[in-house]
C-alpha positions in Angstrom: -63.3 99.6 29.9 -64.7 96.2 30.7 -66.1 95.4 34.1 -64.8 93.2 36.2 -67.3 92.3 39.2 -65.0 90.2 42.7 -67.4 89.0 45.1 -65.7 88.5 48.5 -64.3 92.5 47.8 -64.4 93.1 51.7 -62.1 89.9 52.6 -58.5 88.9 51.9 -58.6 87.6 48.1 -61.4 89.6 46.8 -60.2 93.1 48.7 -56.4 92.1 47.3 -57.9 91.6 43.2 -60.3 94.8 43.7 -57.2 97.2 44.7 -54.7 95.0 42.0 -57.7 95.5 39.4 -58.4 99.6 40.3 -54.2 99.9 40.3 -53.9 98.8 37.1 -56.9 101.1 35.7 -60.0 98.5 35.7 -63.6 99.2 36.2 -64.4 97.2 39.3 -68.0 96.5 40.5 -67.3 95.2 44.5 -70.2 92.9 45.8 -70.6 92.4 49.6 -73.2 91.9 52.0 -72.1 95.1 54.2 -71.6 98.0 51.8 -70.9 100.4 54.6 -68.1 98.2 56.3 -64.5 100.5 56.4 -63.3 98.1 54.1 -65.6 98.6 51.5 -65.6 102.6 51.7 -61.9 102.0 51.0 -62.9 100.4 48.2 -65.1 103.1 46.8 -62.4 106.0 47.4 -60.3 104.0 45.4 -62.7 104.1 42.4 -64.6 100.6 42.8 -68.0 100.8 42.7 -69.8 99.3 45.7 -72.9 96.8 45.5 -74.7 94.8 47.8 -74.6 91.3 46.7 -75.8 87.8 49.0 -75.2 84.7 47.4 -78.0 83.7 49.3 -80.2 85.8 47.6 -80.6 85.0 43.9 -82.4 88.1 42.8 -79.2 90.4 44.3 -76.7 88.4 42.4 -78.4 89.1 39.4 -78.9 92.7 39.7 -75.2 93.0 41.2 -74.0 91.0 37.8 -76.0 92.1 35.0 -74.1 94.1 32.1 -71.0 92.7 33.8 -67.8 91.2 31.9 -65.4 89.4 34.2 -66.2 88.0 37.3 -63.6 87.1 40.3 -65.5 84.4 42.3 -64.2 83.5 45.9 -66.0 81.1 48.4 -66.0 79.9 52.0 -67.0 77.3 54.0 -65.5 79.4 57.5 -68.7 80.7 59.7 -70.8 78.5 57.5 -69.6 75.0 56.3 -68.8 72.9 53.3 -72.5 72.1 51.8 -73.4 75.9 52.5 -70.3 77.0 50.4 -71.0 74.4 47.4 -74.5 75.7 47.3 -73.7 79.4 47.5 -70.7 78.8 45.1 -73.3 76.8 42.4 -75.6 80.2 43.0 -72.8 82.3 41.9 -72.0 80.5 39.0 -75.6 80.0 37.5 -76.4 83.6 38.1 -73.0 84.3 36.1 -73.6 82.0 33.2 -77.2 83.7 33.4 -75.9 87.2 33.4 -73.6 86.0 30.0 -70.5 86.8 32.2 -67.4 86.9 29.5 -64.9 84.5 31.8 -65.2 83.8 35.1 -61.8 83.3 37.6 -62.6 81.5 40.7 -60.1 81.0 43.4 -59.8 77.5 44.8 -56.7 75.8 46.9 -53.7 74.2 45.7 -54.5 70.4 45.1 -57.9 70.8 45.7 -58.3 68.8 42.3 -56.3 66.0 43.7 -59.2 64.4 46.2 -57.1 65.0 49.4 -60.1 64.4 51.7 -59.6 67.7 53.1 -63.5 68.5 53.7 -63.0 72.4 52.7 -60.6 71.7 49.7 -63.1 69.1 48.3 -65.9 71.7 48.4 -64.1 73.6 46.2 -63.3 70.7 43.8 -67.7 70.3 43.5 -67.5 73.8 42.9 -64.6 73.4 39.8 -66.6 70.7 38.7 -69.7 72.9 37.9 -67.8 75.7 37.0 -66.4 73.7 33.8 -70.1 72.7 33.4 -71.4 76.2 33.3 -70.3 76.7 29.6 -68.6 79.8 30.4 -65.0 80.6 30.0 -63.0 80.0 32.9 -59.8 79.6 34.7 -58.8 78.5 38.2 -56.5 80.2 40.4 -55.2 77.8 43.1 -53.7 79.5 46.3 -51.2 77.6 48.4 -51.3 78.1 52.1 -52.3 82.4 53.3 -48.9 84.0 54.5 -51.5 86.5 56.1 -52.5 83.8 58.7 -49.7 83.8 60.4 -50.2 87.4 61.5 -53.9 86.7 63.6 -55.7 84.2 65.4 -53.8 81.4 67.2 -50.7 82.0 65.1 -50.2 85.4 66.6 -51.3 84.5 69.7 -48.3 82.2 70.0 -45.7 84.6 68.3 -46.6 87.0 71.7 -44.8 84.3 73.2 -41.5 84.0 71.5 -43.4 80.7 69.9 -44.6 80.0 66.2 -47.4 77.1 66.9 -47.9 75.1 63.8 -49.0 71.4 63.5 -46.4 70.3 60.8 -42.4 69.1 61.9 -40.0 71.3 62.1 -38.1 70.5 58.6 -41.3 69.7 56.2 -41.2 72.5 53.3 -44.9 74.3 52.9 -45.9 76.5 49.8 -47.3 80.1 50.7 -48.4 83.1 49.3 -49.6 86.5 50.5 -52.9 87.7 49.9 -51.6 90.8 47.9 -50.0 88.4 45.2 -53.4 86.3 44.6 -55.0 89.5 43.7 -52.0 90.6 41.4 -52.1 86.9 39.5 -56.0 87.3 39.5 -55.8 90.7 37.8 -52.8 89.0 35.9 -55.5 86.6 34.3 -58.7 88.9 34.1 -56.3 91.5 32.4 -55.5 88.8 29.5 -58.6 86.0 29.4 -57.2 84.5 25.9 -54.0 83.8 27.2 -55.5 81.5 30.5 -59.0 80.3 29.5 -59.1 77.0 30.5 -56.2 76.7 32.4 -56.2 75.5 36.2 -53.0 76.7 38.0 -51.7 76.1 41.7 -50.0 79.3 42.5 -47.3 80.1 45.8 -44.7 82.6 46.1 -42.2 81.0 48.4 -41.6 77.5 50.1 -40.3 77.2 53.4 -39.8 74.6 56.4 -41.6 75.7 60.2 -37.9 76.5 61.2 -37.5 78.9 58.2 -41.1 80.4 58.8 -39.9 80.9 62.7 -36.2 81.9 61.9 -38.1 84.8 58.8 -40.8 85.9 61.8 -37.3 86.1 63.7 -35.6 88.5 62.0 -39.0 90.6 60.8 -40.3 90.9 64.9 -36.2 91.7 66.2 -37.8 89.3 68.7 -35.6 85.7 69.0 -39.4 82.9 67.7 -38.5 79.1 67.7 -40.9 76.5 66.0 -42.9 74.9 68.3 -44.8 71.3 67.1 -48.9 71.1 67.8 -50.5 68.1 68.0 -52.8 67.4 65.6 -54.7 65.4 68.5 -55.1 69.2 69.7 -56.1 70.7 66.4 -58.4 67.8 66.2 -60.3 69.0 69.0 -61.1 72.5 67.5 -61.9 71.2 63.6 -61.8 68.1 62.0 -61.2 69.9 58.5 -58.0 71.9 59.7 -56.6 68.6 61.3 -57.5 67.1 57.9 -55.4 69.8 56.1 -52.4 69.9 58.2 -52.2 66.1 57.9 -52.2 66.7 54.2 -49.2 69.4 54.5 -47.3 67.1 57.0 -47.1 64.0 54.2 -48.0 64.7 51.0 -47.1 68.4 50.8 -47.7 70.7 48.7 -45.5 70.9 45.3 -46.4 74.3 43.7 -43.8 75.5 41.2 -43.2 78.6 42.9 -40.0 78.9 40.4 -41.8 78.5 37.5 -44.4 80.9 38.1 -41.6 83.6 38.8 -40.2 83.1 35.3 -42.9 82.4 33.6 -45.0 85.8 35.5 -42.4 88.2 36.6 -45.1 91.0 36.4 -47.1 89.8 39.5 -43.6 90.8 41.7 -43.8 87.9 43.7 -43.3 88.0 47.4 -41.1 85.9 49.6 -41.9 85.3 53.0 -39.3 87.6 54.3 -40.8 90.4 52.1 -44.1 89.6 53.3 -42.7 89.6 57.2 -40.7 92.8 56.7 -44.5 94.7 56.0 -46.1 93.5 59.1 -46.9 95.9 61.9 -44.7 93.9 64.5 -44.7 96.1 67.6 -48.3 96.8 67.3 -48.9 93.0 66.2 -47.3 91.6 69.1 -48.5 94.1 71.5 -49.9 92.2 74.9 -53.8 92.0 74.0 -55.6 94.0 76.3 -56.6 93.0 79.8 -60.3 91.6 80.3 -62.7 94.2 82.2 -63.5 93.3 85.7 -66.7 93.4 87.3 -66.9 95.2 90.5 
C-alpha cells in the first residue's frame, strides 16, 4: 500500500484527510511538530503513523518524507503571517520534489488564483505558482469558506447571544464546506492521481445567505439566532487580511459549483450546512463560558 504523508495531521484539513485516508484503508505517515498532542495519539490508534516534522527545519522534512508516495500539503499564515507561510510552503515543496514524492495535493482557497488582494489567499497563489514549478505531479484542492468556524472564536461567542456576527449583508450567498468533506475530496484525489493530475478545483458543499446560515444555526441550537451585520470598520481593527476577505465575499462572491461537484463526486457524501449544524455539540457549545477567577 502506497504512503500517503499530510502535514498539518493535528489541525482541521490535515486531521480530516488522515482519518478519510486511514477509513478508506491507506498507509498514512502524520507530520506535526507536537507528536504527543491528543490529537495526534488519536491519530496513531487509528493506524497513522506519527512523525515529527517542522517546516522550519529542512533536515526533519526530509527524514519525515523520504520513501514517501503522496503527499497532502496544507499551509498557514494564522500565528505566523503571509511571507512566513510562502517560505515554509516553498520548504515543503522542495523537500517533496527532493524526496521524488509521486504527486503532491496541496490545499489552497477558492479564488485564490484570481488575484483578489486578499493578503492570505495571495500567499497561497506564490505557493501554486511554485508548486507547478516543482516538476512534480500535482493537483489543487481549493476550499470555500470552513463551516467549522462558525462553531469557535467570535462566531460562537456571538451565537451565546441569540446573535450570528458576520461582516457580509444579510441576503449575499457564501460557499462553505466542512472540514470532514475537504479530507474526503483530498482522499478522493490521492486515492486516484491519474484521474486529477493537473487539475486545480474550487470545492464547497453548500451556498447559503447570513439569514440562511442564522435560520440553519436556528433550527440545529432549538435556540431562536438572527443575522446580525459587522462592520468591516470593526473587523478592520482586528486584521487587515480578514477585512480584506470579507470585502471580497460581500461583492465579488464566491461562485463554486457546489452542484457540479455533487454529480460529478457523489462518493465524497457531501454535507449541507444543516447536516453539518445537526453534528455540533450545541448545549455544550453554547454553554455560558466560565466565570474569570477572582483574586482575593
Amino acid at each position: 500500500m502506497p504512503t500517503v504523508v499530510v502535514t498539518g495531521a493535528t489541525g482541521a484539513q490535515g486531521g480530516a484527510t488522515a482519518r478519510a485516508l486511514l477509513a478508506a484503508g491507506h498507509r498514512v505517515r502524520a507530520l506535526t511538530r507536537t507528536p504527543d498532542a491528543p490529537a495526534a495519539q488519536d491519530l496513531r490508534r487509528l493506524g497513522a503513523e506519527i512523525r515529527y516534522a517542522d517546516f522550519g527545519d529542512p533536515p526533519s522534512l526530509d527524514t519525515a518524507l523520504a520513501d514517501a508516495d503522496s503527499l497532502f500539503a496544507v499551509t498557514t499564515p494564522f500565528g505566523t503571517d503571509t511571507a512566513t507561510e510562502v517560505r515554509q510552503g516553498r520548504a515543503l515543496l522542495d523537500a517533496a520534489a527532493a524526496a521524488r514524492i509521486g504527486h503532491i495535493v496541496f490545499t489552497s482557497a477558492a479564488h485564490a488564483d484570481r488575484g483578489t488582494g486578499i493578503p492570505h489567499y495571495d500567499s497561497k497563489a506564490e505557493i501554486e505558482r511554485h508548486l507547478r514549478a516543482t516538476g512534480v505531479p500535482w493537483t489543487v484542492i481549493a476550499p470555500a469558506a470552513f463551516m467549522d468556524n462558525f462553531a469557535g472564536g467570535w462566531s460562537l461567542q456571538s451565537l451565546r447571544g441569540h446573535a450570528f456576527a458576520w461582516p457580509m449583508p444579510s441576503d449575499t450567498p457564501l460557499t462553505l464546506i466542512p472540514a470532514a468533506d475537504i479530507g474526503a475530496f483530498a482522499a478522493l484525489v490521492l486515492a486516484s492521481p491519474a484521474d486529477f493530475t493537473g487539475r486545480r478545483i474550487d470545492i464547497a458543499s453548500d451556498s447559503l445567505t447570513p439569514a440562511g446560515i442564522a435560520a440553519a444555526l436556528s433550527a440545529a441550537a432549538h435556540r431562536t439566532i438572527r443575522h446580525q451585520v459587522v462592520p468591516l470598520a470593526r473587523v478592520r481593527t482586528h486584521s487587515e487580511d480578514l477585512a480584506a476577505m470579507f470585502a471580497y465575499f460581500a461583492t465579488t462572491g464566491l461562485d463554486v459549483d457546489v452542484a457540479g461537484l455533487r454529480r460529478a463526486h457523489p462518493e465524497v457524501r457531501w454535507h449541507t450546512f444543516a447536516d453539518w449544524a445537526a453534528t455540533r455539540d450545541w448545549p455544550a457549545l453554547l454553554a455560558p463560558a466560565p466565570a474569570e477567577p477572582t483574586s482575593a
